[in-house]
C-alpha positions in Angstrom: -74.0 -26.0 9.0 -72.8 -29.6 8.8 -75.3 -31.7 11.3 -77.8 -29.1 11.3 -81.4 -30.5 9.7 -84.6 -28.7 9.0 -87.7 -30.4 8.0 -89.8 -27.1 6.3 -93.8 -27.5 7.3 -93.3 -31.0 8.4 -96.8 -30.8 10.5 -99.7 -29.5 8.3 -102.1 -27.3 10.3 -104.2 -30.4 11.8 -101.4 -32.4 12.9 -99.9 -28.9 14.5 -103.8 -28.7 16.1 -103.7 -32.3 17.6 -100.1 -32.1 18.8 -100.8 -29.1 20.5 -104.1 -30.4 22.3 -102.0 -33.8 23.8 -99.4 -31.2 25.0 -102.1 -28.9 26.7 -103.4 -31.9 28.3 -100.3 -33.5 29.5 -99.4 -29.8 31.3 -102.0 -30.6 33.6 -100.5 -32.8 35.2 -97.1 -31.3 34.9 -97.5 -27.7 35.1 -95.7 -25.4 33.5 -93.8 -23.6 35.7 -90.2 -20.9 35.8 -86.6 -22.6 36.0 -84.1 -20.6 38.1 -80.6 -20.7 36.9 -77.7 -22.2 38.9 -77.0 -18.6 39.9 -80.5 -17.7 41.0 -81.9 -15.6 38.1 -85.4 -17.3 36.6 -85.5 -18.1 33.2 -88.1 -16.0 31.0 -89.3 -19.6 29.6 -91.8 -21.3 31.6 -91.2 -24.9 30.7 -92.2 -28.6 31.7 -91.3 -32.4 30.6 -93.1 -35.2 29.0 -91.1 -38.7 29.3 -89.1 -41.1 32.2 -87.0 -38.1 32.1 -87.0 -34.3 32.6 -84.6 -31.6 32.2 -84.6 -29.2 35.1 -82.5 -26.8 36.4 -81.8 -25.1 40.0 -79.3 -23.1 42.3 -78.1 -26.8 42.8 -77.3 -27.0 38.5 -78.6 -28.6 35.5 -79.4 -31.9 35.3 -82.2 -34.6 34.5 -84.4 -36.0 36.7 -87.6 -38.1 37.0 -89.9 -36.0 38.8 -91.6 -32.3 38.6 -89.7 -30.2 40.8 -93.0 -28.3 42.1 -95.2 -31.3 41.9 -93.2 -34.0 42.7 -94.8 -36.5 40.3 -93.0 -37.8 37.6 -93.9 -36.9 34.2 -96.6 -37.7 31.7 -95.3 -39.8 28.8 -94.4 -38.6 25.4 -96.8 -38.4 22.7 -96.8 -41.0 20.4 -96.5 -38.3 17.7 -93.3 -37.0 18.4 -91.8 -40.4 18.9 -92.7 -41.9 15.3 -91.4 -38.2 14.3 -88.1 -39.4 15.7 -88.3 -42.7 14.1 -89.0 -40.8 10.8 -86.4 -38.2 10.7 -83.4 -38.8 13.3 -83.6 -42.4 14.4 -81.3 -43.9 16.8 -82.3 -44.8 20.4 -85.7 -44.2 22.0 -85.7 -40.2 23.2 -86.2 -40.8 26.9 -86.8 -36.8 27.8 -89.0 -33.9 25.8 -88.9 -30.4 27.2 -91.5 -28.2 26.6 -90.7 -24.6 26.2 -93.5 -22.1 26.3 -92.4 -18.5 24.8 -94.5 -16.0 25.9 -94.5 -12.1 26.5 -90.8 -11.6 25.4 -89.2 -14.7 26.2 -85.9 -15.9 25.1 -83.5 -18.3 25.2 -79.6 -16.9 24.9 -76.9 -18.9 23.1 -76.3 -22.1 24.5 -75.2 -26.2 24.3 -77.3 -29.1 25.1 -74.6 -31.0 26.8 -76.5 -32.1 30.1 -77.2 -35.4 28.6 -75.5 -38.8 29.2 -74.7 -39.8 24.9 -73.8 -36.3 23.5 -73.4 -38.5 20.2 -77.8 -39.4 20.3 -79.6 -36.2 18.0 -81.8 -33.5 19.6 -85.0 -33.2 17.3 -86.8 -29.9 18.2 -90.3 -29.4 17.1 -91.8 -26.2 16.8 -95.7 -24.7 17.2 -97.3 -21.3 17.0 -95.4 -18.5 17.1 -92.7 -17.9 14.4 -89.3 -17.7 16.6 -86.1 -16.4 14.9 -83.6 -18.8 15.7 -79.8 -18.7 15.9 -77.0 -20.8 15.6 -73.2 -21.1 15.7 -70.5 -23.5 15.8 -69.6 -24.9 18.9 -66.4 -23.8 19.3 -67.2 -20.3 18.9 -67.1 -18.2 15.9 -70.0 -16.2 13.4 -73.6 -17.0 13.7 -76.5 -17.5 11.2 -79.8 -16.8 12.1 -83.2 -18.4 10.8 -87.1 -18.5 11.2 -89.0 -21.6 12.4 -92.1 -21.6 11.7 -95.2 -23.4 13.2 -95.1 -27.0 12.0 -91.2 -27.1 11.7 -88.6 -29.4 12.8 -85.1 -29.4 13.3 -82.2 -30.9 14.1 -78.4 -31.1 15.6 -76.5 -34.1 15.0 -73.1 -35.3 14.4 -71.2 -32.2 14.3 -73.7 -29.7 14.7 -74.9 -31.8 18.2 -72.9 -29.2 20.9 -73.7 -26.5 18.4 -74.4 -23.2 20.0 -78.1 -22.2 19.8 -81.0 -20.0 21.0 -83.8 -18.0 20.3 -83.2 -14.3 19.6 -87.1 -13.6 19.5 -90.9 -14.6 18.9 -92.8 -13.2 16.7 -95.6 -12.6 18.7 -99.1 -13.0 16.7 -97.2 -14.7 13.9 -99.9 -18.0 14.9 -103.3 -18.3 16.2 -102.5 -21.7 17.5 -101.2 -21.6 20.9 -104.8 -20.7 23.5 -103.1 -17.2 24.9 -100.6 -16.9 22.1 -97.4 -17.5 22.2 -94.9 -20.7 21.1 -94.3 -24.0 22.2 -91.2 -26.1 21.2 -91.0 -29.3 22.1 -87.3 -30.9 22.2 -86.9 -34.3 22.0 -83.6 -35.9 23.5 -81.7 -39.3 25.3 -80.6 -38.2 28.2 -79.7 -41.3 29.9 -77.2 -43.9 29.0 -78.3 -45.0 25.2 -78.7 -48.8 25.4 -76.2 -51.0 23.7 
């Protein structure tokens, strides 16, 4: 798909190790924790943010905001890792948001766009770690899908015309990876959400 980019392996197993040690101890100081949907049904993710902004959704919608919604702290800073990964493979303005996704026990995420953010024209990179996930994708006005396997290590990207693409995870591969402590994967999407600077 036009847009779409994939980066094969682009952490080797010690970066993957390290990465996943700075996210562990960033969670504990924003918890990972279960979104609810706008019409009251909790998400089988559990999730947090790293970054002046997090992504967070309610019965009151989706939206960004600068604070954990269970805590009521803001969130810890991105890792310097991911943001030179950005510079490296995407470019464009700072990322000023980074979910963190946590798949576990039969999680999924259905089809959907990342449209929540201020410059829909600014790339999502997505970063994946542990579990294999099969991943699918579509075009965003609708039509046949195409499915794929990230791997640990792996990143990804929509931009230009694949940035409203429909996506989501179909399923994990549970005990694909040893990396995540409890098993499981972590993705770790980095967006602008605000208004890019000029």
């Amino acid at each position: 798909m036009p847009g779409f980019r994939l980066w094969p392996g682009a952490l080797d197993a010690q970066a993957q190790a390290q990465l996943t040690a700075d996210v562990f101890a960033r969670l504990e100081a924003a918890p990972l924790y279960r979104p609810m949907t706008p019409g009251g049904r909790p998400l089988s993710v559990r999730m947090s943010n790293f970054g002046p902004l997090g992504w967070v959704s309610d019965p009151r919608g989706y939206r960004y905001q600068a604070i954990h919604p269970e805590t009521g702290q803001g969130w810890p800073d991105i890792p310097a890792v991911l943001l030179d990964l950005w510079a490296a493979t995407v470019g464009g303005p700072t990322p000023d948001a980074c979910l963190v996704n946590l798949y576990r026990d039969g999680a999924r995420m259905g089809l959907h766009q990342d449209r929540d953010e201020a410059d829909l024209s600014a790339p999502v990179l997505s970063v994946s770690l542990g579990d294999t996930a099969v991943f699918r994708i579509g075009p965003a006005e609708g039509g046949p899908t195409t499915t794929l396997r990230l791997e640990s290590g792996d990143l990804c990207a929509l931009t230009g015309p694949a940035r409203l693409a429909r996506h989501g995870i179909d399923r994990v591969l549970e005990g694909s990876s040893r990396l995540i402590p409890g098993g499981g994967r972590l993705n770790l999407t980095l967006r602008r959400a605000g208004v890019s600077p000029d």
